[in-house]
VOMITOR-824145 format. One record per residue (C-alpha): residue number from 1; residue in one letter; z, y, x. Coordinates in steps of 0.02 Angstrom, whole numbers, plus 50000, padded with zeros to 5 digits. Each point is the difference from the previous one (the first is absolute). Last residue first. Layout:
N
NODE   k r    c3    c2    c1
NODE NUM A     Z     Y     X
...
This chain:
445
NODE   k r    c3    c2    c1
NODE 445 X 56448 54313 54916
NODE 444 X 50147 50086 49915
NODE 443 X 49860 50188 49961
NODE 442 X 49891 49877 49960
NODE 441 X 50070 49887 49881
NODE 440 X 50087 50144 49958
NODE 439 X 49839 50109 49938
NODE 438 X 49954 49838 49900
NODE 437 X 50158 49983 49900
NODE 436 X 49974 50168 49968
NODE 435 X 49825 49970 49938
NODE 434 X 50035 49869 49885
NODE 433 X 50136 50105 49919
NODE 432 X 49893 50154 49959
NODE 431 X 49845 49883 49965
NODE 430 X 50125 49927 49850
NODE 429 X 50071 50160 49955
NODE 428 X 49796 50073 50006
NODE 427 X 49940 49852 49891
NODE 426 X 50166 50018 49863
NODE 425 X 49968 50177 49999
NODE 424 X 49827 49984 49950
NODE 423 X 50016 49871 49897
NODE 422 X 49955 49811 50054
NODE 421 X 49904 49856 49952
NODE 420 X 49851 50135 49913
NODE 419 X 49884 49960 50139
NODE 418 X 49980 50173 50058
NODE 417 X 50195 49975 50043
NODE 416 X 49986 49845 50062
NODE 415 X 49863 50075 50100
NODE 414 X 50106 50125 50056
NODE 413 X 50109 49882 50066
NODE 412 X 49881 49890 50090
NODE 411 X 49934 50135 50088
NODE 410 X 50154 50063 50063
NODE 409 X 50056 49849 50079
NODE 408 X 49842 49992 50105
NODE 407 X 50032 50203 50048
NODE 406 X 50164 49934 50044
NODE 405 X 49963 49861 50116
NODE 404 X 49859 50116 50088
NODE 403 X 50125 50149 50036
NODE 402 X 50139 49871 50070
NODE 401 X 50101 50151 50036
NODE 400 X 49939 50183 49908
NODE 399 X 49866 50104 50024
NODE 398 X 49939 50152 49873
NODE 397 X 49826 50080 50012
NODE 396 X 50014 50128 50107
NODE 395 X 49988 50174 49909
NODE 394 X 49840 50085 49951
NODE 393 X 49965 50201 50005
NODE 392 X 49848 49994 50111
NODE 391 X 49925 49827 49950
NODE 390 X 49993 50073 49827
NODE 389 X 49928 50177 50059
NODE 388 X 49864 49850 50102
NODE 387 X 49965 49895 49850
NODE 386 X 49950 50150 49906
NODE 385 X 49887 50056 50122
NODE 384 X 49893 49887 49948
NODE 383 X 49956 50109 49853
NODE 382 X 49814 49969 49981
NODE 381 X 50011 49818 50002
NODE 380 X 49877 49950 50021
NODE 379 X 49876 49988 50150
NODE 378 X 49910 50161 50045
NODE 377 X 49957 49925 50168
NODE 376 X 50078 50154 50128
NODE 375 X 50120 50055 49907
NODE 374 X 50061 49858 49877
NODE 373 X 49991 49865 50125
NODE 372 X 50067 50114 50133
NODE 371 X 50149 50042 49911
NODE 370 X 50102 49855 50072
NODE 369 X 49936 50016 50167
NODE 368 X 50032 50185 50019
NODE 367 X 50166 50008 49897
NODE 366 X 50097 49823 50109
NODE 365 X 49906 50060 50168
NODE 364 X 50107 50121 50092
NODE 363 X 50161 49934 49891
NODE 362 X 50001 49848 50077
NODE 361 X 50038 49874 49867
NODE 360 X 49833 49968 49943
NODE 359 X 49971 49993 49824
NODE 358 X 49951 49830 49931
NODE 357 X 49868 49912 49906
NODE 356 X 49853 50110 50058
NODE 355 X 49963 49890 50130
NODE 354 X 49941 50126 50117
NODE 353 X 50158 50063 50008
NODE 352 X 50059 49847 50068
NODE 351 X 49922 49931 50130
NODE 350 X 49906 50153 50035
NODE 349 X 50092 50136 49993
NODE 348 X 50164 49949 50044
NODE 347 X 49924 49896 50137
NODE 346 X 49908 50140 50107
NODE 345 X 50149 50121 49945
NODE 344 X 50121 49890 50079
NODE 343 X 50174 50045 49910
NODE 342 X 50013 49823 49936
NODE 341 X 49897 49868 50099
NODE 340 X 50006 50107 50164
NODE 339 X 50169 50030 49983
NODE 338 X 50048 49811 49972
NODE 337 X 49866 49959 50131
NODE 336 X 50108 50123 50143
NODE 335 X 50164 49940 49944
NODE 334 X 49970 49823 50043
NODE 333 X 49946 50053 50178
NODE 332 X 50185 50088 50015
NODE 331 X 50080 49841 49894
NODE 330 X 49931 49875 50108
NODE 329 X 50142 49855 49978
NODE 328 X 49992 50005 49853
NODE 327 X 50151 49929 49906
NODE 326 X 50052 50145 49859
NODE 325 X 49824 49972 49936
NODE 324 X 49902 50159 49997
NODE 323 X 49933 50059 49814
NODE 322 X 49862 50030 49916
NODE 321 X 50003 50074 49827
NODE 320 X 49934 50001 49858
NODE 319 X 50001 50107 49827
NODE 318 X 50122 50031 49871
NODE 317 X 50030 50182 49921
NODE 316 X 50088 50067 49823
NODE 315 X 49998 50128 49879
NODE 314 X 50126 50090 49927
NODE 313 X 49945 50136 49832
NODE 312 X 50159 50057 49914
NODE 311 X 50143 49915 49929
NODE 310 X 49958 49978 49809
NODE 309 X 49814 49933 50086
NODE 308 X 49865 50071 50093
NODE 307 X 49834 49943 49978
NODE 306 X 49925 49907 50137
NODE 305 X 49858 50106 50120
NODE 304 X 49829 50018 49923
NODE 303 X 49833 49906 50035
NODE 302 X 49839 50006 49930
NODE 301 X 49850 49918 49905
NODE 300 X 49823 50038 49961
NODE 299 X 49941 49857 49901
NODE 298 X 49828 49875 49999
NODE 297 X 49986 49958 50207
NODE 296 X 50175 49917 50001
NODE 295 X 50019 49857 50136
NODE 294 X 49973 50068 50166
NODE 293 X 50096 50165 49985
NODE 292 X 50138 49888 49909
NODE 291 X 50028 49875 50125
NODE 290 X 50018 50158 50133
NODE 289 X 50121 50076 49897
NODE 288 X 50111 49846 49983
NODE 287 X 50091 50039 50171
NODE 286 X 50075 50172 49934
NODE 285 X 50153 49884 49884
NODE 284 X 50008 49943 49813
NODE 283 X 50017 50107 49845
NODE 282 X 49890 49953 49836
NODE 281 X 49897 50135 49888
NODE 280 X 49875 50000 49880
NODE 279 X 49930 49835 49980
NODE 278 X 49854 49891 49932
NODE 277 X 49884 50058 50115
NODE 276 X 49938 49861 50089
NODE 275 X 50104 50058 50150
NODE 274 X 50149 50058 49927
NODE 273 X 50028 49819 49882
NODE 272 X 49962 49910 50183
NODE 271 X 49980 49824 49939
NODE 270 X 50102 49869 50124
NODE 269 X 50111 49956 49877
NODE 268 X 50149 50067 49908
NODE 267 X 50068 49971 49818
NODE 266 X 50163 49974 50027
NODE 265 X 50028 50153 50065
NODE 264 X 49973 50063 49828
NODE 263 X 49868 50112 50021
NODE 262 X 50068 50201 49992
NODE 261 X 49999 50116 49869
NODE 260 X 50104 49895 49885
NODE 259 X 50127 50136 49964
NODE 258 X 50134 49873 49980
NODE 257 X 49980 49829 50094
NODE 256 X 49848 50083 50120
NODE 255 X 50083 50163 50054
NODE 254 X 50161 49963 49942
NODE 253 X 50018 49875 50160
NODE 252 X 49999 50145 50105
NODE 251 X 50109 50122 49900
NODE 250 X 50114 49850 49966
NODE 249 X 50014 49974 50179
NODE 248 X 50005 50188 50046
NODE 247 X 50178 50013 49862
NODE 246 X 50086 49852 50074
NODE 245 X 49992 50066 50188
NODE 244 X 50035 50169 49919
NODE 243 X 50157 49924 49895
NODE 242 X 50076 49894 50126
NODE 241 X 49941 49876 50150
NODE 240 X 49868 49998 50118
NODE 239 X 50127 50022 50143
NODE 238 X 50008 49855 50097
NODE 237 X 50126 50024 50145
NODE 236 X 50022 49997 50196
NODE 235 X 49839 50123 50060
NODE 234 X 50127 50112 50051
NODE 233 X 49902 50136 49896
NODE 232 X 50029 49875 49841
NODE 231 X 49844 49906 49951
NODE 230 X 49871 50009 49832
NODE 229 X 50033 50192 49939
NODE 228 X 49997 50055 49840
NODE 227 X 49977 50198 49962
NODE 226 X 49856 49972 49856
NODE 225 X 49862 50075 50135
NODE 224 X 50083 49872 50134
NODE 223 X 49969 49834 49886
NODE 222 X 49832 50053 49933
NODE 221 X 49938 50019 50208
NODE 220 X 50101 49822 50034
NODE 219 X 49890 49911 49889
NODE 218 X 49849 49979 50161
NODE 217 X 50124 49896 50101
NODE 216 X 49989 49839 49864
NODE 215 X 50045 49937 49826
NODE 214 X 49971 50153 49906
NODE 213 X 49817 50032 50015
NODE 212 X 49921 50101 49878
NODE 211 X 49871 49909 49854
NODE 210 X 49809 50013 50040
NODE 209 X 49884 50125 49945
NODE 208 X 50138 50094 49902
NODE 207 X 49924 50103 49872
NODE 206 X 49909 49848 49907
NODE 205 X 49853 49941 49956
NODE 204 X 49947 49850 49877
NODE 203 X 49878 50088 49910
NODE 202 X 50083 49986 49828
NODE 201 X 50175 50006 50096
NODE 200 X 49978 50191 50037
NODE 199 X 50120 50061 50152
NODE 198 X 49925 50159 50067
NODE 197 X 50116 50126 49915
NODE 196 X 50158 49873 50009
NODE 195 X 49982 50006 50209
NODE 194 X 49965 50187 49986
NODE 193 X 50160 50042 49914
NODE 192 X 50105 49871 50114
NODE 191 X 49936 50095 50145
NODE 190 X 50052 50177 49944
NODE 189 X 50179 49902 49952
NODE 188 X 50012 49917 50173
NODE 187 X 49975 50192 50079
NODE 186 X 49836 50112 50064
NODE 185 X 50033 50100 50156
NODE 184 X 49829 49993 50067
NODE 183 X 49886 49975 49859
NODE 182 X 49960 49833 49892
NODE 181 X 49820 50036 49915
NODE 180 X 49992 50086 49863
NODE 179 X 49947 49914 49822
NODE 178 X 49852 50019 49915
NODE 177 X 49962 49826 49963
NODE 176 X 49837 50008 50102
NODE 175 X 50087 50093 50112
NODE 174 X 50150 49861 50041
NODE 173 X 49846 49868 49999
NODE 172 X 49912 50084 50117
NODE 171 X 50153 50052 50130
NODE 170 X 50036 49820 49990
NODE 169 X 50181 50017 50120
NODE 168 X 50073 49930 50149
NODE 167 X 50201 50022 50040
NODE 166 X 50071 50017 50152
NODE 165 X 50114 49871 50101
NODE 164 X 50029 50035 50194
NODE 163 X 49929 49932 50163
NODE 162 X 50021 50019 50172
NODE 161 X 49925 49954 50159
NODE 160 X 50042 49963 50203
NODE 159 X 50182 50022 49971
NODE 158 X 50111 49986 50172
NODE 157 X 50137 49869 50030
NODE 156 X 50191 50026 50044
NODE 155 X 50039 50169 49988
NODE 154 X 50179 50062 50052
NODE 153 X 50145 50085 49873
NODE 152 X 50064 49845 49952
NODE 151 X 49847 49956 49909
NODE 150 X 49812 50079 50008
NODE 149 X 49825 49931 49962
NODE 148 X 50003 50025 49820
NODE 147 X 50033 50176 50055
NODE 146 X 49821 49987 50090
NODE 145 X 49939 49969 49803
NODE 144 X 50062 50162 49928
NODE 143 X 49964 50108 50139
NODE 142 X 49809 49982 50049
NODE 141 X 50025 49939 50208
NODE 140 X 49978 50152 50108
NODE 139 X 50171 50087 49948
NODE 138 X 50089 49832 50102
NODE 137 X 49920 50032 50155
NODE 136 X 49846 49982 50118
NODE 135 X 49909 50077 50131
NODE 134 X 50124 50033 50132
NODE 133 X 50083 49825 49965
NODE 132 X 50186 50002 50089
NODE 131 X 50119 50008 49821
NODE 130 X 49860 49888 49899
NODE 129 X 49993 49876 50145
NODE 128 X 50196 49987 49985
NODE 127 X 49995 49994 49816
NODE 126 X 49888 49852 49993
NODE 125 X 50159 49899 49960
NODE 124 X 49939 49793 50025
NODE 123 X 50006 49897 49841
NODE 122 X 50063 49829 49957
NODE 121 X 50191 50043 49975
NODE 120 X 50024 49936 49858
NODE 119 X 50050 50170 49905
NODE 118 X 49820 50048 50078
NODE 117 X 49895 49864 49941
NODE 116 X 50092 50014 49839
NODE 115 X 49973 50197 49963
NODE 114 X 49816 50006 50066
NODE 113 X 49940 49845 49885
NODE 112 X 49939 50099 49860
NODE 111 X 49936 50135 50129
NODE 110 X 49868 49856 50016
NODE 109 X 49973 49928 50184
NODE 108 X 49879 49992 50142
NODE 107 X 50046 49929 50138
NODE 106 X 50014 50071 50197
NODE 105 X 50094 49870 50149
NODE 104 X 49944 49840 49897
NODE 103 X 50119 49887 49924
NODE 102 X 50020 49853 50093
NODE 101 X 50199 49978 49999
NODE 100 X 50006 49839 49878
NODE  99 X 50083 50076 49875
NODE  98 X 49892 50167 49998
NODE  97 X 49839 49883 50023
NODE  96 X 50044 49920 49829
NODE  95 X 50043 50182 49916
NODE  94 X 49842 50061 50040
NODE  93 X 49900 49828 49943
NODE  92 X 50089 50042 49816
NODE  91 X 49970 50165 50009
NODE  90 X 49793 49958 50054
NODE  89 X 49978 49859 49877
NODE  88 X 49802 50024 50028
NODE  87 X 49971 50160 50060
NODE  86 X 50016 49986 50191
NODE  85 X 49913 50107 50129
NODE  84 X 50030 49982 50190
NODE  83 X 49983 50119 50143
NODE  82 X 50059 49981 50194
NODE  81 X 49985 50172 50041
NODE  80 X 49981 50034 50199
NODE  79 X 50089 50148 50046
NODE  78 X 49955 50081 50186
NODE  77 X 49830 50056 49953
NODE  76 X 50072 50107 49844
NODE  75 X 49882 50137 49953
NODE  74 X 49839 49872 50014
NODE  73 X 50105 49870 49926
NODE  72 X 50038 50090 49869
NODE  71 X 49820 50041 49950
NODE  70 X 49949 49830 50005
NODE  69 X 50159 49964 49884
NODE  68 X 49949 50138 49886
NODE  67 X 49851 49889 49987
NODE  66 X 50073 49857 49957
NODE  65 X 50102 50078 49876
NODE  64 X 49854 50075 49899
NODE  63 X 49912 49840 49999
NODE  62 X 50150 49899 49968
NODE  61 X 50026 50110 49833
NODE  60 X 49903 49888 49870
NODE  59 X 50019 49849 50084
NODE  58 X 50218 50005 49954
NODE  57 X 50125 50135 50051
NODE  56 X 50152 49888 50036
NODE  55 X 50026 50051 50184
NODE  54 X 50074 49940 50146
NODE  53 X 50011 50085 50180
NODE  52 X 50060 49896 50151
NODE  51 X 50030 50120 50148
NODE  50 X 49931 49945 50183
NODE  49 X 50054 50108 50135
NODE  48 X 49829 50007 50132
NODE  47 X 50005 49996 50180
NODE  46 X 49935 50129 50105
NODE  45 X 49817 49966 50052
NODE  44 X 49954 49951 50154
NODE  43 X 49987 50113 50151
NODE  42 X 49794 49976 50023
NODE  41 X 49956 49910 50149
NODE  40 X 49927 50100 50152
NODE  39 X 49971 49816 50093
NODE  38 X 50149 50041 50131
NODE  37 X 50097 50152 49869
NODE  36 X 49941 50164 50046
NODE  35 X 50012 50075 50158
NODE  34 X 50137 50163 50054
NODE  33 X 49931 50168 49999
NODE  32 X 50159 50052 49891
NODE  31 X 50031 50104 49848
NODE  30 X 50116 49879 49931
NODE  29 X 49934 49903 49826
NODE  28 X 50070 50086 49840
NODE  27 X 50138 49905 49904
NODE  26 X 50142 50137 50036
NODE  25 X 49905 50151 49962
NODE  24 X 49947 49915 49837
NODE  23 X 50159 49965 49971
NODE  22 X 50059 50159 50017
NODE  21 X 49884 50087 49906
NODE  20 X 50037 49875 49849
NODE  19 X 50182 50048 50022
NODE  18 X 49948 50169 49968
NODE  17 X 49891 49988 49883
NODE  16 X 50126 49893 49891
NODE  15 X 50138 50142 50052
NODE  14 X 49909 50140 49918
NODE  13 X 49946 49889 49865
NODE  12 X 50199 49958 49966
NODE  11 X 50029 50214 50008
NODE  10 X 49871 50017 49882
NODE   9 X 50047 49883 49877
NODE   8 X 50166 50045 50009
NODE   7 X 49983 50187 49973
NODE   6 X 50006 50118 50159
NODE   5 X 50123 50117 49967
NODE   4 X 49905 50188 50047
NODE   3 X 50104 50065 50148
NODE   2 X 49833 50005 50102
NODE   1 X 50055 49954 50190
């Protein structure tokens, strides 16, 4: 026998050809001159396990799903995939069907809601099909958002996409002023000096194309580059608290009270400043490239990864999920549609990198699908790339008890504080202590 070590994967294909082998041995008909059945009837068909799959994609993707199915089927004749999609008041439907025990056997989720539906016990570990899967582990998966998969030391869901904030840029208006576009490595104070270069009231245009979030996930990039953090590691405690927590806000909020670079948030509506030209810059997340390739024919425009802050350059990842409820009672045949839905390359590719919204999770397809677009079409923007180096060196967006209660009670204190009914330390003590009280409401419940 070779000494050679035969890694895992090898060694857990060696033994899935094997036992295939010997089932196949073990199912063939007997070498016999013995009659056929009286009639020579077809043996019928082995029986089908049913697994109920549900979805919130919407029309746009039910083409690309239902063919995937097809193609499922085909690979799995023994699974039958009892599919629904809802959109409409799908969370709050989800949690209806999880109190009455209906929820289906493989449901797609937001890595918002991983934390919760696993400290409730809603969720089924995948780490044993991980552990025995020849074809599949952990390293498959892009990094940052499989982690957002992972508690206790065991997996509990798998990511089918990810997304993570960049920033857009005018690359005609920045050269028609003269000034450089944002580079890799640039900082809040490089950004700062191009927001107040392309501000000029007279033609009502600003630097910032729209004003920062602070009242949701996508703030918790500024937080991390200042050194704040929003939860403890035990996930028991609001931390967004103290001088750095104090110190990102007023950077934030400086931006349009102080600097005036940015719209007053105030003033939003439904116009697009970026899009009609009217601004420079403005972070939000990889899914609103595809808006923008269809909507700006005038302006080149680009992408570049969020400056880094007094603490460095941390970026963050959210995406979806699909998890198996902790009550199937198919989890083997469950197992099989979860893979095939997140590490399948048929519907990796085209469910959802063909989309253009999101980056696949499996790593196989996330750089090929995403860069297609830009490869193969020549759409903009020219350094898509970007998104995946950001992707690549991205934490997991923070989770914490009672996620969606919070991120409700967070948005109404930073609007106080946008508002002008609260200072900045007064809104983040009073989210601080709303937000505990939360976390123990849960943690007691």
């Amino acid at each position: 026998m070779n000494s050679q070590t035969l890694s895992r994967r090898s060694l857990l294909k060696a033994m899935a050809a094997t036992s295939a082998a010997a089932v196949l041995a073990a199912c063939a008909p007997a070498q016999s001159g013995s009659a056929p059945a009286a009639g020579g009837a077809a043996a019928p068909a082995a029986e089908q396990t049913t697994v109920r799959l549900l979805t919130t994609h919407g029309a746009t993707m039910a083409p690309f799903i239902a063919a995937s199915l097809e193609k499922f089927a085909a690979a799995h004749p023994e699974i039958n995939i009892s599919h629904e999609d809802l959109t409409e008041g799908y969370y709050d439907r989800l949690n209806v069907m999880l109190a009455s025990n209906t929820l289906p056997d493989v449901v797609n989720l937001r890595s918002f809601d991983m934390y919760d539906w696993f400290r409730l016990g809603n969720l089924n570990s995948i780490t044993p099909f991980l552990e025995a899967d020849p074809d599949l582990g952990p390293e498959d998966m892009v990094d940052a958002i499989m982690q957002s998969c992972a508690f206790e030391g065991q997996h509990w869901g798998l990511p089918y996409d990810a997304s993570v904030m960049i920033f857009f840029y005018n690359k005609t208006l920045l050269d028609a002023a003269g000034v450089a576009a944002p580079a890799d490595g640039w900082t809040w104070d490089d950004m700062v000096s191009i927001a107040k270069s392309l501000t000029n009231p007279d033609d009502e245009s600003w630097g910032f194309a729209r004003f920062p979030g602070i009242a949701n996930w996508t703030v918790e990039p500024w937080y991390l580059s200042n050194g704040a953090k929003m939860i403890n590691e035990e996930r028991t405690e609001w931390t967004l608290v103290g001088p750095e927590a104090e110190a990102t806000l007023e950077f934030l909020v400086g931006l349009t009270k102080t600097e005036q670079v940015a719209p007053p948030p105030e003033a939003a509506s439904d116009l697009n400043l970026f899009v009609i030209g009217k601004g420079a810059i403005y972070s939000s997340g990889q899914w609103e490239i595809p808006g923008n390739r269809d909507a700006i024919k005038d302006f080149e425009w680009d992408v570049v990864g969020y400056p880094a802050g007094p603490a460095g350059h941390h970026p963050i990842t959210h995406g979806g999920t699909y998890v198996m409820y902790a009550k199937t009672q198919v989890p083997d045949a469950a197992w099989q549609i979860q893979k095939w839905i997140c590490a399948g390359e048929d519907w990796q590719a085209n469910v959802y990198g063909a989309s253009g919204y999101s980056i696949p999770a499996l790593k196989s397809v996330s750089e090929s699908a995403w860069l297609a677009p830009v490869q193969n079409e020549g759409k903009p923007p020219t350094r898509a790339q970007v998104v995946l180096d950001e992707l690549n060196v991205a934490v997991p967006g923070s989770l914490w008890p009672n996620y969606q209660k919070i991120a409700s009670i967070m948005n109404e204190e930073m609007q106080n504080v946008l508002l002008g009914d609260a200072t900045i330390p007064q809104g983040l003590e009073a989210l601080k202590t709303r937000a505990d009280e939360a976390i123990q409401e849960a943690i007691n419940a």
